[in-house]
PASEBA-1860 file (N, C-alpha, C; in nm, 3 decimals):
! residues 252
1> XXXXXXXX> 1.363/0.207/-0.766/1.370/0.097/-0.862/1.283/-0.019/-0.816 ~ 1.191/-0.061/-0.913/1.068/-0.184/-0.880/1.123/-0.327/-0.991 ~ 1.088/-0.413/-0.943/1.125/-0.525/-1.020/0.944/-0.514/-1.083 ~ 0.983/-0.544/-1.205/0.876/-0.545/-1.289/0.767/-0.663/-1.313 ~ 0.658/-0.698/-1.237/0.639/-0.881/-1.236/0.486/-0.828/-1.304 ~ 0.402/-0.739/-1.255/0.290/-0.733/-1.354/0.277/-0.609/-1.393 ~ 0.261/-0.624/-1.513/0.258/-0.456/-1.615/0.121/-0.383/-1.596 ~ 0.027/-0.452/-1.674/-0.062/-0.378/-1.674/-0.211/-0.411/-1.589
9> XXXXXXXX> -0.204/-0.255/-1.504/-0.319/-0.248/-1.358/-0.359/-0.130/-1.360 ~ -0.453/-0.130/-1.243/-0.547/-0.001/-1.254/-0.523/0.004/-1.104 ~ -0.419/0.120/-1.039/-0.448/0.130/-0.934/-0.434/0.264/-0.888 ~ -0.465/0.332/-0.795/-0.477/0.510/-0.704/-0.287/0.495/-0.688 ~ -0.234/0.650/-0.742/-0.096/0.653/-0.762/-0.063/0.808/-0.640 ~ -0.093/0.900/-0.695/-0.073/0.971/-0.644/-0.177/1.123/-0.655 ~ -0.142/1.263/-0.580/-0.231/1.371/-0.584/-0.187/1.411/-0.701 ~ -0.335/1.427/-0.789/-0.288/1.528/-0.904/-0.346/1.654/-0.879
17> XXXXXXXX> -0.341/1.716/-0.831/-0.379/1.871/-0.800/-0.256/1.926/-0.906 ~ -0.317/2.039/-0.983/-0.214/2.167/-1.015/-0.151/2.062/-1.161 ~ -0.158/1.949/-1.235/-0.129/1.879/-1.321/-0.166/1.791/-1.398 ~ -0.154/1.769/-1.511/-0.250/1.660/-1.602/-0.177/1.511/-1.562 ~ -0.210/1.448/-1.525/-0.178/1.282/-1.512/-0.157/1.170/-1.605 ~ -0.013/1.146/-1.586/0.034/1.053/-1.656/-0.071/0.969/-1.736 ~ -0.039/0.923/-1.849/-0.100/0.771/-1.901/0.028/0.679/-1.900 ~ -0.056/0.541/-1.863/0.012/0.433/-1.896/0.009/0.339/-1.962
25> XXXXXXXX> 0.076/0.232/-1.993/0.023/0.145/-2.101/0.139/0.050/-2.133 ~ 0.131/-0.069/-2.171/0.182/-0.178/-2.234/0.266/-0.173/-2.334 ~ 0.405/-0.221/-2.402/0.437/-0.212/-2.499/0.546/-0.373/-2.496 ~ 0.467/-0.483/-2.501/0.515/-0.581/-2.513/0.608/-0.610/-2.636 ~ 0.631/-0.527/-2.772/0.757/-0.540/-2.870/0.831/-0.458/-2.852 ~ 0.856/-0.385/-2.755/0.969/-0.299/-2.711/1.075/-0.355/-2.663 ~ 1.215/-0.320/-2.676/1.316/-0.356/-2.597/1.323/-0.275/-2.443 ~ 1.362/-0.168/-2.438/1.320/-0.122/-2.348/1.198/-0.144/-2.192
33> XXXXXXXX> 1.249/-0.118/-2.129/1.108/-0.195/-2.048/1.061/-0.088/-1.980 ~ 1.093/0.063/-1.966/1.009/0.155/-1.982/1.053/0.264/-2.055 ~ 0.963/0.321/-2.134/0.969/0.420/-2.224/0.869/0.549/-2.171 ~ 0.923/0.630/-2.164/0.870/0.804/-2.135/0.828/0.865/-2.223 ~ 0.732/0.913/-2.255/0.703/0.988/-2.409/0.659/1.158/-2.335 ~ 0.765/1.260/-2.342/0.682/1.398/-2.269/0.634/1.440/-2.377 ~ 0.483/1.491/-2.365/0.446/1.553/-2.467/0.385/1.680/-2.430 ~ 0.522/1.732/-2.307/0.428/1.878/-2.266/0.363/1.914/-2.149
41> XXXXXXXX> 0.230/1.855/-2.244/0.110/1.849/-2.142/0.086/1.773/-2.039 ~ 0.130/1.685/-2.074/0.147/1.494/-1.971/0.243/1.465/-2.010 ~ 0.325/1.313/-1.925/0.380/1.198/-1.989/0.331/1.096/-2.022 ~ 0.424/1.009/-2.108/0.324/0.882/-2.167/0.405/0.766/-2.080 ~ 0.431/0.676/-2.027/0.491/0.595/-1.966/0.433/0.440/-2.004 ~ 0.486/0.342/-2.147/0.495/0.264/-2.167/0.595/0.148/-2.129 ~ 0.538/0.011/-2.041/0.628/-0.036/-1.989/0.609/-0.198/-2.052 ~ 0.723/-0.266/-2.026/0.715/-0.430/-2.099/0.788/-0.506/-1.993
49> XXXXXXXX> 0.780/-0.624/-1.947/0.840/-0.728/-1.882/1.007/-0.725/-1.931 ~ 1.053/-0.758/-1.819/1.172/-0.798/-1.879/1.198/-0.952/-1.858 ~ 1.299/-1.005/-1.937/1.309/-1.185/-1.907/1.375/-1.220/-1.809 ~ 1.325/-1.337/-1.793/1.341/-1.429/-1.635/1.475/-1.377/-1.556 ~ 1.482/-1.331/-1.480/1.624/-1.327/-1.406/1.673/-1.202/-1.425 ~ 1.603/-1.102/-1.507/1.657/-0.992/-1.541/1.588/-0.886/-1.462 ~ 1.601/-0.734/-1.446/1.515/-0.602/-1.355/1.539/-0.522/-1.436 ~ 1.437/-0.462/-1.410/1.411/-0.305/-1.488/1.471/-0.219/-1.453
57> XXXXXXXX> 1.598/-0.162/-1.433/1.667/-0.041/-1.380/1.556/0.071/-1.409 ~ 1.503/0.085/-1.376/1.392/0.231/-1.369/1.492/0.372/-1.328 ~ 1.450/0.439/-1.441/1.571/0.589/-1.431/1.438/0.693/-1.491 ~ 1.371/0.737/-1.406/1.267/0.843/-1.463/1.329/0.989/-1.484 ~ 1.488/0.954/-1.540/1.536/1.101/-1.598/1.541/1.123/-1.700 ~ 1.564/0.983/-1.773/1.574/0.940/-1.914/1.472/0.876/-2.021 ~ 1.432/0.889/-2.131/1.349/0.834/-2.213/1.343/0.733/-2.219 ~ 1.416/0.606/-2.172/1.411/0.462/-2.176/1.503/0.439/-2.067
65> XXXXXXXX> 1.482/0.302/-2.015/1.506/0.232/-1.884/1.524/0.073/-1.988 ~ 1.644/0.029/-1.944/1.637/-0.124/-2.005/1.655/-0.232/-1.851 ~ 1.653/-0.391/-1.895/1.626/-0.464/-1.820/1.821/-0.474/-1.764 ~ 1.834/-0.560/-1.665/1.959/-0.567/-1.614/1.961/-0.736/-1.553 ~ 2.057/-0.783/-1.569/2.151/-0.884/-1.477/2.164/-0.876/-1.310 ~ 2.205/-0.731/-1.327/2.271/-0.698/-1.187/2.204/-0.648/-1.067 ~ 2.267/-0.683/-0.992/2.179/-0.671/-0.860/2.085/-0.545/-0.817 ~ 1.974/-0.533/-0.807/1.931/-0.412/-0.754/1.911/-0.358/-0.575
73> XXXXXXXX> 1.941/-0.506/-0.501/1.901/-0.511/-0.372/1.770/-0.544/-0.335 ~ 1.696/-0.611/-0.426/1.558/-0.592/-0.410/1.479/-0.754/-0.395 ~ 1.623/-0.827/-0.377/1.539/-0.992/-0.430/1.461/-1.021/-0.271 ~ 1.356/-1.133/-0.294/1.327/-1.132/-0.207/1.358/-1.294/-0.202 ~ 1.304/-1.312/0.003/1.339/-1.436/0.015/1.300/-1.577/-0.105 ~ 1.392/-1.682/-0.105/1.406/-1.782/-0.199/1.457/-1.731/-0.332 ~ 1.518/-1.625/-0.357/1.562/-1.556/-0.464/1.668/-1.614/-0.477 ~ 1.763/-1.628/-0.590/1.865/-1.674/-0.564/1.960/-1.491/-0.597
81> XXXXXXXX> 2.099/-1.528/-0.505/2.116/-1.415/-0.424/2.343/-1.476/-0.434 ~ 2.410/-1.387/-0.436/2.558/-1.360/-0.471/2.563/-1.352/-0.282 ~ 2.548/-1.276/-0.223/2.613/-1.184/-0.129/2.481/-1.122/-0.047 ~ 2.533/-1.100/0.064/2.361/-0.994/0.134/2.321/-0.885/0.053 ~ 2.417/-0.829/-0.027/2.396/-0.693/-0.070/2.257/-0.713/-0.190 ~ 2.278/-0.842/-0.225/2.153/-0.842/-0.315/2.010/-0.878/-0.279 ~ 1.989/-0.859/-0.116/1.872/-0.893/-0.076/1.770/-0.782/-0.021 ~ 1.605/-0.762/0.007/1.598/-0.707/0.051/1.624/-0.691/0.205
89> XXXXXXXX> 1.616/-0.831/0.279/1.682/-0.867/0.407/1.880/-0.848/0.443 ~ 1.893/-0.824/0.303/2.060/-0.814/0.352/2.113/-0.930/0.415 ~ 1.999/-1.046/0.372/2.046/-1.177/0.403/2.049/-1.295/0.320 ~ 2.204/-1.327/0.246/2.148/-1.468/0.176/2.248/-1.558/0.233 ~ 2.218/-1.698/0.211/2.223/-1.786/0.285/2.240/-1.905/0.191 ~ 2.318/-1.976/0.186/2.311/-2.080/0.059/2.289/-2.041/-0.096 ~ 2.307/-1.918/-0.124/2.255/-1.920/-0.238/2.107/-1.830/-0.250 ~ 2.085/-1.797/-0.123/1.908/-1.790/-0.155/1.906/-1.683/-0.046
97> XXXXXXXX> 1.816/-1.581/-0.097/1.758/-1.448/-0.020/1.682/-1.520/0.102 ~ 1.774/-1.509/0.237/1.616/-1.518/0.323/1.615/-1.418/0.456 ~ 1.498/-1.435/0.501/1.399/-1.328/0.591/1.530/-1.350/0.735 ~ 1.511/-1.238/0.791/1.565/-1.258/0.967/1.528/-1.304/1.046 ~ 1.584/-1.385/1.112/1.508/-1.458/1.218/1.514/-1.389/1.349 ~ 1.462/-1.478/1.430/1.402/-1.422/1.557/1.509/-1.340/1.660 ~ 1.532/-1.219/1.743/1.633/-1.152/1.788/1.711/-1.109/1.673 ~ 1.673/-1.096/1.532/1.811/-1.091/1.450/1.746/-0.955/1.422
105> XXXXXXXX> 1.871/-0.780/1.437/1.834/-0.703/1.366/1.775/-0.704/1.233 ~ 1.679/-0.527/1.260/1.600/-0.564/1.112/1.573/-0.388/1.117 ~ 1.525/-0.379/0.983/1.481/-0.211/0.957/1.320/-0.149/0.902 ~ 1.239/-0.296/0.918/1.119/-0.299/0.917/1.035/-0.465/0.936 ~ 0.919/-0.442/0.868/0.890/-0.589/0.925/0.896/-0.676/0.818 ~ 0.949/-0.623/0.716/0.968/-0.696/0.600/1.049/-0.787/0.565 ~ 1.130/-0.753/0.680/1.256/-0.797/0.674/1.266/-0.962/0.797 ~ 1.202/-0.981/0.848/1.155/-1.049/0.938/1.074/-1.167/0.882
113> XXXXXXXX> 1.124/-1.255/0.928/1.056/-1.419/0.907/0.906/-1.443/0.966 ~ 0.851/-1.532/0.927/0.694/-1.522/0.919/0.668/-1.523/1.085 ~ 0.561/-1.489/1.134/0.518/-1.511/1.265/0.617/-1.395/1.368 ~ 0.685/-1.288/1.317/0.767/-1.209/1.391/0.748/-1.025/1.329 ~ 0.760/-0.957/1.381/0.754/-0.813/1.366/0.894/-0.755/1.380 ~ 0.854/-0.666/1.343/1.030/-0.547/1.370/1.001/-0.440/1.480 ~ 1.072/-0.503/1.617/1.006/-0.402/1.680/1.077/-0.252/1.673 ~ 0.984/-0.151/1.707/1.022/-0.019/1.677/1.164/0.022/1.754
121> XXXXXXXX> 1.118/-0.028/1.884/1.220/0.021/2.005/1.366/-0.024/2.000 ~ 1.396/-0.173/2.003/1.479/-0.290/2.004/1.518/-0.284/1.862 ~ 1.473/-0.250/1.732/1.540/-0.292/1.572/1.538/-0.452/1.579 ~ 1.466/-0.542/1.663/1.485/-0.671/1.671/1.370/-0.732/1.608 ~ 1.425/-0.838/1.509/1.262/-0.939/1.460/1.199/-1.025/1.616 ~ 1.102/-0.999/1.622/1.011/-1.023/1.775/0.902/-1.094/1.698 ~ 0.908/-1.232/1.853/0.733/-1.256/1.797/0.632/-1.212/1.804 ~ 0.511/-1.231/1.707/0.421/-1.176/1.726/0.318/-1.181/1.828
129> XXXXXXXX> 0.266/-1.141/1.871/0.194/-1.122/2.007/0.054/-1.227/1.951 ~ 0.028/-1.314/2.032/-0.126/-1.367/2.098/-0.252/-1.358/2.088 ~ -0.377/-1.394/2.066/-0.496/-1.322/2.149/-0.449/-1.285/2.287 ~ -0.534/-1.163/2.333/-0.511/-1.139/2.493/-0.420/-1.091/2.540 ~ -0.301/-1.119/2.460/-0.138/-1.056/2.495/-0.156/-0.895/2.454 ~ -0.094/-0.786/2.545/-0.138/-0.631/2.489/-0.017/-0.595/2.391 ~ -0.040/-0.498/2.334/-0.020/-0.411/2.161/-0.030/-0.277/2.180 ~ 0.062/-0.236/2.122/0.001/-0.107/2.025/-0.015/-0.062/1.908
137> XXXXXXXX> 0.017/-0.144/1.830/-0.015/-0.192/1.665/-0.054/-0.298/1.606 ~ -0.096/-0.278/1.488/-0.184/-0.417/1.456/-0.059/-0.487/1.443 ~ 0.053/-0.454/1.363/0.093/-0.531/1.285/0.227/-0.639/1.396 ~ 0.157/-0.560/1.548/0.257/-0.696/1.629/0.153/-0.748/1.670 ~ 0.070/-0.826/1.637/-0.059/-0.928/1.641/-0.026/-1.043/1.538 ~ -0.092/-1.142/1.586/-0.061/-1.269/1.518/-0.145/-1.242/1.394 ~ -0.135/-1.325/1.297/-0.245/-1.340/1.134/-0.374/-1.306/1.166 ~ -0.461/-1.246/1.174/-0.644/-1.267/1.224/-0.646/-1.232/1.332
145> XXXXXXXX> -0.554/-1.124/1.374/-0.585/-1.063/1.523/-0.553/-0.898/1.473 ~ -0.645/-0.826/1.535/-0.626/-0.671/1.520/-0.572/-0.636/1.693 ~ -0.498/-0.490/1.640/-0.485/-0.417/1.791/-0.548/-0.344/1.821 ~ -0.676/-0.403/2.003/-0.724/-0.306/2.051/-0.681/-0.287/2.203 ~ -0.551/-0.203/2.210/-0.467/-0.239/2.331/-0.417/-0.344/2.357 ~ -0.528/-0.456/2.319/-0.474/-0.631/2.356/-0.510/-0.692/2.189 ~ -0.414/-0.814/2.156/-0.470/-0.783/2.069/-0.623/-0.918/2.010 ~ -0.665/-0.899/1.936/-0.831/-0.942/1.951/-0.897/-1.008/1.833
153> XXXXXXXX> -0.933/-1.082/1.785/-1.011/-1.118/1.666/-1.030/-1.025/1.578 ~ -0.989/-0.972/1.469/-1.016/-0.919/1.389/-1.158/-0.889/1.330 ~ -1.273/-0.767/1.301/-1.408/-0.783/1.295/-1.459/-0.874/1.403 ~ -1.403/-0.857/1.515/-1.514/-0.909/1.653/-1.554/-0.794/1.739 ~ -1.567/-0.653/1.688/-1.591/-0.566/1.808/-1.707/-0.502/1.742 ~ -1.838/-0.498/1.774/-1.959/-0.438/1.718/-2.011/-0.312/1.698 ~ -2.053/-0.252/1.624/-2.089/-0.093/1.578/-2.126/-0.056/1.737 ~ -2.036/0.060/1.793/-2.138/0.135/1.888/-2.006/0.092/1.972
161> XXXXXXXX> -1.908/-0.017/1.985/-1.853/-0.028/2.082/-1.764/0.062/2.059 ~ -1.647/0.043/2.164/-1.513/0.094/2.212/-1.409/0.016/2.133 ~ -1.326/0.060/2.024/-1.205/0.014/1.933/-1.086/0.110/1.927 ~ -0.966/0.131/1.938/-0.884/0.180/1.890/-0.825/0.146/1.781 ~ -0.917/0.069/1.682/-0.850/-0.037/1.559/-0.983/-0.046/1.489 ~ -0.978/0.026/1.349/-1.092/-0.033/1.214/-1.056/-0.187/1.240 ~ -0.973/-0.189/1.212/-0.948/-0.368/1.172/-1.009/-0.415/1.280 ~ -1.010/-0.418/1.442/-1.128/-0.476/1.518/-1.277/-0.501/1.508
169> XXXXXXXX> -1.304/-0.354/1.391/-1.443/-0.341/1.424/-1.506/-0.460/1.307 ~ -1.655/-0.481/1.317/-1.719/-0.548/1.247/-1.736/-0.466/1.101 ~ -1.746/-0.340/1.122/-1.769/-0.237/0.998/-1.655/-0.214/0.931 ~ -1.541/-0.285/0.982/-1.392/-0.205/0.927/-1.351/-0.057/0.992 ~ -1.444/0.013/1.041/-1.425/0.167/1.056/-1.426/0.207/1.179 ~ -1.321/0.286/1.245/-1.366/0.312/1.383/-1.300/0.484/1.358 ~ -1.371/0.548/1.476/-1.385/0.719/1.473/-1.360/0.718/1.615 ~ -1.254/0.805/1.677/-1.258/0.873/1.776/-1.279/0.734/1.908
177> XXXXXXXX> -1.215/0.650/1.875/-1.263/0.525/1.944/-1.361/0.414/2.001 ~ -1.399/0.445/1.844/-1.582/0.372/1.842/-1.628/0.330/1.692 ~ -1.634/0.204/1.723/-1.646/0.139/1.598/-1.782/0.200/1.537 ~ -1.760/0.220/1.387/-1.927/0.336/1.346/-1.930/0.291/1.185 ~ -2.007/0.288/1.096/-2.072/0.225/1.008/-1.956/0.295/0.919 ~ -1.923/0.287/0.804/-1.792/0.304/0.766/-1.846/0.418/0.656 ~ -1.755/0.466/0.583/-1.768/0.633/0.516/-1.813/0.573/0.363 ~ -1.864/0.674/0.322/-1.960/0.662/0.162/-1.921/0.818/0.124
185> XXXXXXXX> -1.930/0.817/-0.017/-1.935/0.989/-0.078/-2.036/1.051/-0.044 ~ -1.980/1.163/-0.003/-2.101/1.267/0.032/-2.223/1.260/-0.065 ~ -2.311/1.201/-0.037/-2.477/1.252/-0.163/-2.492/1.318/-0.236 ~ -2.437/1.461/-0.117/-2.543/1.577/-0.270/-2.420/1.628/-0.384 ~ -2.265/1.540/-0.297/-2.192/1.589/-0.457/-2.154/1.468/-0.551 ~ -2.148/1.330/-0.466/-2.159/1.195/-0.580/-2.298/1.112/-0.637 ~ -2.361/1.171/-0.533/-2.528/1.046/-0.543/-2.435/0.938/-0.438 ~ -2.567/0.886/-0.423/-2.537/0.719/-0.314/-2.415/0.641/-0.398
193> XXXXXXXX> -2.353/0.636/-0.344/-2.249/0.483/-0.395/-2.173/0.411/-0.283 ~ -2.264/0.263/-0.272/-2.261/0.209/-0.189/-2.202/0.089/-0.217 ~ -2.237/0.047/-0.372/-2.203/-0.037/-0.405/-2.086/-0.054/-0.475 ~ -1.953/-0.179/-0.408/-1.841/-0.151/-0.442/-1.814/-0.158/-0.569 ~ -1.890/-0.235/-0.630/-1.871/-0.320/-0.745/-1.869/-0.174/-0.867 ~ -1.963/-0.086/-0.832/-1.904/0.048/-0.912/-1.790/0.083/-0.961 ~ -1.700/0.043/-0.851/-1.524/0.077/-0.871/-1.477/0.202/-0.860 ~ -1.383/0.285/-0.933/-1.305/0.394/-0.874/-1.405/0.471/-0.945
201> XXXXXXXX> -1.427/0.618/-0.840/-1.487/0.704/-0.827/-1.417/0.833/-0.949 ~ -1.419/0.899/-1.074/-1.365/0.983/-1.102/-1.390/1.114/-1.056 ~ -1.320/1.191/-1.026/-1.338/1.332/-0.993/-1.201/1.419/-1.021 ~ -1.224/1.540/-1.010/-1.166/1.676/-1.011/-1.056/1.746/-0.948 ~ -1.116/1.693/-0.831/-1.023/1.798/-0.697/-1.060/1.749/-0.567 ~ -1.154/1.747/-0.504/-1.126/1.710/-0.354/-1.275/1.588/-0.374 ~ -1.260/1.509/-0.300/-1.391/1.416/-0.300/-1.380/1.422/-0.136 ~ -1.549/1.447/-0.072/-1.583/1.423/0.026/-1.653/1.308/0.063
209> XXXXXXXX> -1.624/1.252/0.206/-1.680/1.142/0.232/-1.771/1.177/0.390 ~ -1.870/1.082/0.398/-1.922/1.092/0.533/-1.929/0.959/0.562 ~ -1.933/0.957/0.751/-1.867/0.849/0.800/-1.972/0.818/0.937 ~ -2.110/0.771/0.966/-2.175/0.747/1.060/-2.252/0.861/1.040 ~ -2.279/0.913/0.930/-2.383/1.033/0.886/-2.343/1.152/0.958 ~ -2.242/1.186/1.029/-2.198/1.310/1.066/-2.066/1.333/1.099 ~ -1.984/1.226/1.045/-1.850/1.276/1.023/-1.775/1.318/0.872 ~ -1.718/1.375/0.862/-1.706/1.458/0.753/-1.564/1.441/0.716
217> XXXXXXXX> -1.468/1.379/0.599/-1.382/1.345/0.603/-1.332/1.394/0.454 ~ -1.229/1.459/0.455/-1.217/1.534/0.300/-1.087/1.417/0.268 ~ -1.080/1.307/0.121/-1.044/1.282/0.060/-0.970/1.375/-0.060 ~ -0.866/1.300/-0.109/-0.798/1.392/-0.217/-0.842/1.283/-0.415 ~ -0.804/1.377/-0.470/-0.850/1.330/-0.597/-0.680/1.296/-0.694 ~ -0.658/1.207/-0.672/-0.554/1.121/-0.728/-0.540/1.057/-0.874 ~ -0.431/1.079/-0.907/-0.392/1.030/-1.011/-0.408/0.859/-1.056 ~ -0.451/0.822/-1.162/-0.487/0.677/-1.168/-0.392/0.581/-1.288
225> XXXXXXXX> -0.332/0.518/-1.272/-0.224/0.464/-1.324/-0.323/0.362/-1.475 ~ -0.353/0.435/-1.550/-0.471/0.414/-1.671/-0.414/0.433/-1.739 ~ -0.491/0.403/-1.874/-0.443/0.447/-2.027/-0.468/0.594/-2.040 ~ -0.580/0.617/-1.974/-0.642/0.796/-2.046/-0.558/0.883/-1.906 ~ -0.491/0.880/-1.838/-0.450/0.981/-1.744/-0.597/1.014/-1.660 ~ -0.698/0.952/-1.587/-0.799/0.991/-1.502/-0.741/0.996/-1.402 ~ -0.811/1.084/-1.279/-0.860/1.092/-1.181/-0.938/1.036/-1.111 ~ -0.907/1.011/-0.956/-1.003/0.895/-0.862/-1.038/0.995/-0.758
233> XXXXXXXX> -1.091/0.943/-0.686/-1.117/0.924/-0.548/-1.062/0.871/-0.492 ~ -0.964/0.885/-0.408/-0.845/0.832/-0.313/-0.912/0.730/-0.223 ~ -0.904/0.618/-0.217/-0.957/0.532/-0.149/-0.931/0.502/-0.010 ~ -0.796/0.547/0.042/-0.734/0.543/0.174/-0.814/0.688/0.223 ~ -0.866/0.786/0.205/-0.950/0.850/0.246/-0.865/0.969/0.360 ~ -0.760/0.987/0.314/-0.679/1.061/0.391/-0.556/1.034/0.431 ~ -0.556/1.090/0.575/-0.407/1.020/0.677/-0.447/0.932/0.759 ~ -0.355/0.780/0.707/-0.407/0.680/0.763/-0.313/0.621/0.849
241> XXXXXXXX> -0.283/0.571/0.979/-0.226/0.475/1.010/-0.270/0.332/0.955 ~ -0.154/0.308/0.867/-0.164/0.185/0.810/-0.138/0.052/0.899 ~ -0.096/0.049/0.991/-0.071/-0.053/1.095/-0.176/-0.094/1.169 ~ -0.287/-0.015/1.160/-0.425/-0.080/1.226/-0.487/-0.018/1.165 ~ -0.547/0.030/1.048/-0.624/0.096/0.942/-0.748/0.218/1.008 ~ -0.651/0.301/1.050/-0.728/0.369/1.175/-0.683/0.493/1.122 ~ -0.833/0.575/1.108/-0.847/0.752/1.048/-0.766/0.825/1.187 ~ -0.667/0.897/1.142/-0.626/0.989/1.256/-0.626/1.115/1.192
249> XXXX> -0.706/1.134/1.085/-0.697/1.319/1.016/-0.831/1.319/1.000 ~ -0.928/1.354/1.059/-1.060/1.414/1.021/-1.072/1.572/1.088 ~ -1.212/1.593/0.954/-1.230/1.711/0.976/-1.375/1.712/1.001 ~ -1.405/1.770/1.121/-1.572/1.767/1.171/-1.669/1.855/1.138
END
């Protein structure tokens, strides 16, 4: 269940291999705030805002989903909030959803007040680590610091060096622990596209990428949350550790 704040976007959803892909779309005179249309071949998935203070109970068993009053667990801090049960922190406080503070259990880092992490080991909101102070993830680094063992300026480590962290490198991209000019579609099956401003890539079934002209990285072809049900080019480009934006699935 998602609280509903912007309807209509264009973003990479999921693998459509083996299935035709949803369409989506707007239906601002609806009561309902999502509507399912199966027609078989695809679904149609029309969705509308619901009003101030209200959530979309999302039930993808049923042909319509209406808006609700009642708590979903999902408010976030400054929300106004009954009880913990209606937070995503499981914490309200006056009236109002807020984040965990520092030593206070937690079950990710979301849950944790600004300038602190969830550490893995401890379940404890921890501060965030320093320049210079050592890491093993980005995401226990302060705002504008990546993890490379220690953690470091974000885009301060130069093509050719030593990174255990894209987010260190100047290119965004690091391989096998070396920051390297970052991945493009293979040529002879997209043509050059270099330029971002192109936007999402459509394709079929598998999109290949190369990465420092001789790494070879097979992307999947994903479902695109559109009006016509297309297909993309998966932009995360595989299996990613998302905590320091670092390729750990290539294929050579």
């Amino acid at each position: 269940m998602k609280k509903i704040i912007l309807i209509c976007l264009l973003s990479i959803a999921y693998s459509s291999e083996g299935f035709n892909c949803p369409t989506y779309g707007c239906n601002p005179s609806a009561k309902p705030c999502l509507t399912i249309q199966d027609e078989k071949v695809r679904y149609h998935y029309k969705v509308n805002s619901c009003p101030e203070g209200e959530y979309c109970n999302f039930d993808f068993n049923t042909e319509e989903s209406s808006c609700t009053n009642k708590s979903l667990n999902e408010r976030f801090p400054g929300e106004y909030c009954k009880d913990n049960d209606d937070c995503l922190s499981r914490s309200c406080k006056d009236s109002k959803c807020v984040n965990i503070t520092h030593d206070g259990s937690c079950h990710n880092h979301a849950d944790c007040s600004l300038e602190h992490f969830c550490h893995s080991g401890t379940k404890k909101c921890t501060k965030v680590k320093s320049f210079d102070e050592k890491c093993n993830k980005g995401d226990m680094c302060a705002v504008g610091l990546a993890c490379n063992d220690k953690c470091v300026p974000m885009f301060s480590i130069g093509k050719g060096d030593n990174s255990t962290s894209s987010a260190a490198c100047e290119t965004f991209f690091a391989i096998n622990g070396t920051c390297v000019e970052g991945p493009r579609l293979e040529p002879t099956s997209f043509g050059e596209r270099n330029n971002i401003s192109e936007g999402p890539v459509p394709c079929a079934k598998h999109c290949p990428y190369i990465a420092a002209d001789k790494f070879n990285i097979q992307s999947s072809c994903v479902c695109g949350m559109d009006p016509d049900g297309k297909k993309y080019c998966n932009p995360g480009l595989g299996e990613i550790d998302i905590n320091d934006v670092y390729f750990i699935q290539l294929l050579v």
